[in-house]
C-alpha positions as CSV (number, residue, x, y, z in Angstrom):
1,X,0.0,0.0,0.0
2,X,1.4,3.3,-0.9
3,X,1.6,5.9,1.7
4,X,-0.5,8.1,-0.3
5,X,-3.3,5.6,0.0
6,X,-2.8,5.3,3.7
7,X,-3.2,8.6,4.6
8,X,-6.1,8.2,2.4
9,X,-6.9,5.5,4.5
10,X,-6.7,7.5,7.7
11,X,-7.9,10.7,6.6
12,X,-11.4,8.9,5.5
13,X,-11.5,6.8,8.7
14,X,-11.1,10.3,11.0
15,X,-13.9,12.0,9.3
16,X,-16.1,9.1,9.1
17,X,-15.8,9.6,13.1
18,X,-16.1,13.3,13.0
19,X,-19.4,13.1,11.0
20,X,-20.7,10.0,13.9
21,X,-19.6,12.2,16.9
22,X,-21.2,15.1,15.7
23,X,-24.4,13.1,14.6
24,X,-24.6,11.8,17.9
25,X,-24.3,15.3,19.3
26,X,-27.0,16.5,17.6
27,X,-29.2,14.0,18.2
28,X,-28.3,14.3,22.1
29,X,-29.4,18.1,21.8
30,X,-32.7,16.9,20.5
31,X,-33.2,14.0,22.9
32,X,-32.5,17.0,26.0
33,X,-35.6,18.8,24.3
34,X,-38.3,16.4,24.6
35,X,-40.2,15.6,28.5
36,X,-42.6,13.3,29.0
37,X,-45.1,13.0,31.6
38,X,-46.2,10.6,34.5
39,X,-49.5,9.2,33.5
40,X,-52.8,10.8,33.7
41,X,-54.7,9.7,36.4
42,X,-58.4,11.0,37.6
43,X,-61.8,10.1,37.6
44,X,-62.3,9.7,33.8
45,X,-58.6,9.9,32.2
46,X,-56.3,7.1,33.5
47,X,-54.0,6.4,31.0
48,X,-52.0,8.1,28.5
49,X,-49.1,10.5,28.7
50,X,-48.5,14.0,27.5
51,X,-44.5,14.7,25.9
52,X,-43.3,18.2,25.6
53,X,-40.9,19.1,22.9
54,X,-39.5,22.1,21.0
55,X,-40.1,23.1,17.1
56,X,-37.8,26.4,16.6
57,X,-39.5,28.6,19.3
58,X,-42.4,26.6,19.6
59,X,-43.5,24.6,22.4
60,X,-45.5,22.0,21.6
61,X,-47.4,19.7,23.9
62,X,-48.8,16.0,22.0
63,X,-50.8,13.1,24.2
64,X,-49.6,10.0,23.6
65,X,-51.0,7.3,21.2
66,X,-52.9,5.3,24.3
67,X,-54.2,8.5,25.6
68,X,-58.3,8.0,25.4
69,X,-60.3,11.1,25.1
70,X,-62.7,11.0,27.7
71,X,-66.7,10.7,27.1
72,X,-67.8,13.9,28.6
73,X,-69.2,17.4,26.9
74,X,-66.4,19.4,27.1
75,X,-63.3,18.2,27.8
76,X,-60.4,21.0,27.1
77,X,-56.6,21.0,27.3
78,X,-55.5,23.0,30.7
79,X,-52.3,23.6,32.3
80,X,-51.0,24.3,35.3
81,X,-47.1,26.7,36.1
82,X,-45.2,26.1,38.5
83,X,-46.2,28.6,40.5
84,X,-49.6,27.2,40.3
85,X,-51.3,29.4,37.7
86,X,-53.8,27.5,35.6
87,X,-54.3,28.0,32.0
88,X,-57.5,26.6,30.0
89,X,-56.3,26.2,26.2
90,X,-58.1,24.5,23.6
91,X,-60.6,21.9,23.4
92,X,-59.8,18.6,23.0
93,X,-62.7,17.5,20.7
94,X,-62.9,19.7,17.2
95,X,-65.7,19.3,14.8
96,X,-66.0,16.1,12.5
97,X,-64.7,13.8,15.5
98,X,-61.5,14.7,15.8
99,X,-59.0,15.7,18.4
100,X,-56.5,18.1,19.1
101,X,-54.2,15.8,20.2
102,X,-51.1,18.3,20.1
103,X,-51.0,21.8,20.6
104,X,-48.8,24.8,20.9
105,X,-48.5,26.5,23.9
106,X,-49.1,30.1,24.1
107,X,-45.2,32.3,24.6
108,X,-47.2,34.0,28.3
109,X,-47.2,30.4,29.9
110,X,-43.6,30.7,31.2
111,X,-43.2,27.2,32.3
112,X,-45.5,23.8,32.4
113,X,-45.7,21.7,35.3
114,X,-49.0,19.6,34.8
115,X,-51.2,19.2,32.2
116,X,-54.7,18.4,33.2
117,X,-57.9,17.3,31.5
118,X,-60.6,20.2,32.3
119,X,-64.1,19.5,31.9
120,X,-65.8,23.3,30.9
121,X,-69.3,21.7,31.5
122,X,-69.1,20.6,34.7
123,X,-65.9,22.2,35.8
124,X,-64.5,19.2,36.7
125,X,-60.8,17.8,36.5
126,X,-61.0,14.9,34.8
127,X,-57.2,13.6,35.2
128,X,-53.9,15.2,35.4
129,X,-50.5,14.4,34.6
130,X,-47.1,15.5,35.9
131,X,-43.9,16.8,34.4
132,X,-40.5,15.5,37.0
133,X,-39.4,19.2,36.5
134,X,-41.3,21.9,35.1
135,X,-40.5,22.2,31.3
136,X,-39.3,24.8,28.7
């Protein structure tokens, strides 16, 4: 092998490893950017989770694939900060049967440390989930 070919040989195999570490990198900055919760539990939503994550300066809050909406008139998307100020967003239900299974939260709700399921009807809590730490 001629040593052009091995430094060839080595200058290939050190960027192949600079492209890995900084793909793994990456992906590690994404991983930090994404919370989930505890699962809901209340007196109609047991079940479920809600994950936070980041899209540019967007917050965006998603229930989880087992998450089942529950059967009551008005169920809405609420949260609560960790200094215990509650926000009701969005309804949960949309016309045509479907859901709004992920939402953006507004840029005044400074942080998120629970997200509950808010009955407007009866103004009822229907089940609540927890964040470890509050998030964004």
């Amino acid at each position: 092998m001629s040593r052009v070919s091995v430094i060839q040989t080595i200058r290939a195999g050190f960027f192949s490893w600079l492209i890995g570490a900084i793909l793994l990198t990456a992906m590690s900055a994404m991983a930090a950017d994404v919370h989930t919760s505890t699962k809901f539990a209340g007196i109609k939503v047991n079940g479920g989770t809600a994950t936070h994550s980041k899209e540019g300066d967007k917050n965006i809050l998603t229930l989880s694939d087992d998450f089942k909406v529950p059967d009551t008139p008005d169920p809405h998307w609420q949260l609560v900060d960790s200094k215990g100020t509650v926000y009701l967003l969005q309804r949960l239900d949309i016309k045509g049967g479907k859901v709004n299974r992920s939402i953006v939260v507004p840029s005044y709700i400074a942080d998120i440390a629970k997200v509950q399921i808010w009955c407007s009807f009866a103004e009822t809590l229907l089940g609540e989930a927890s964040f470890e730490k509050p998030v964004m």
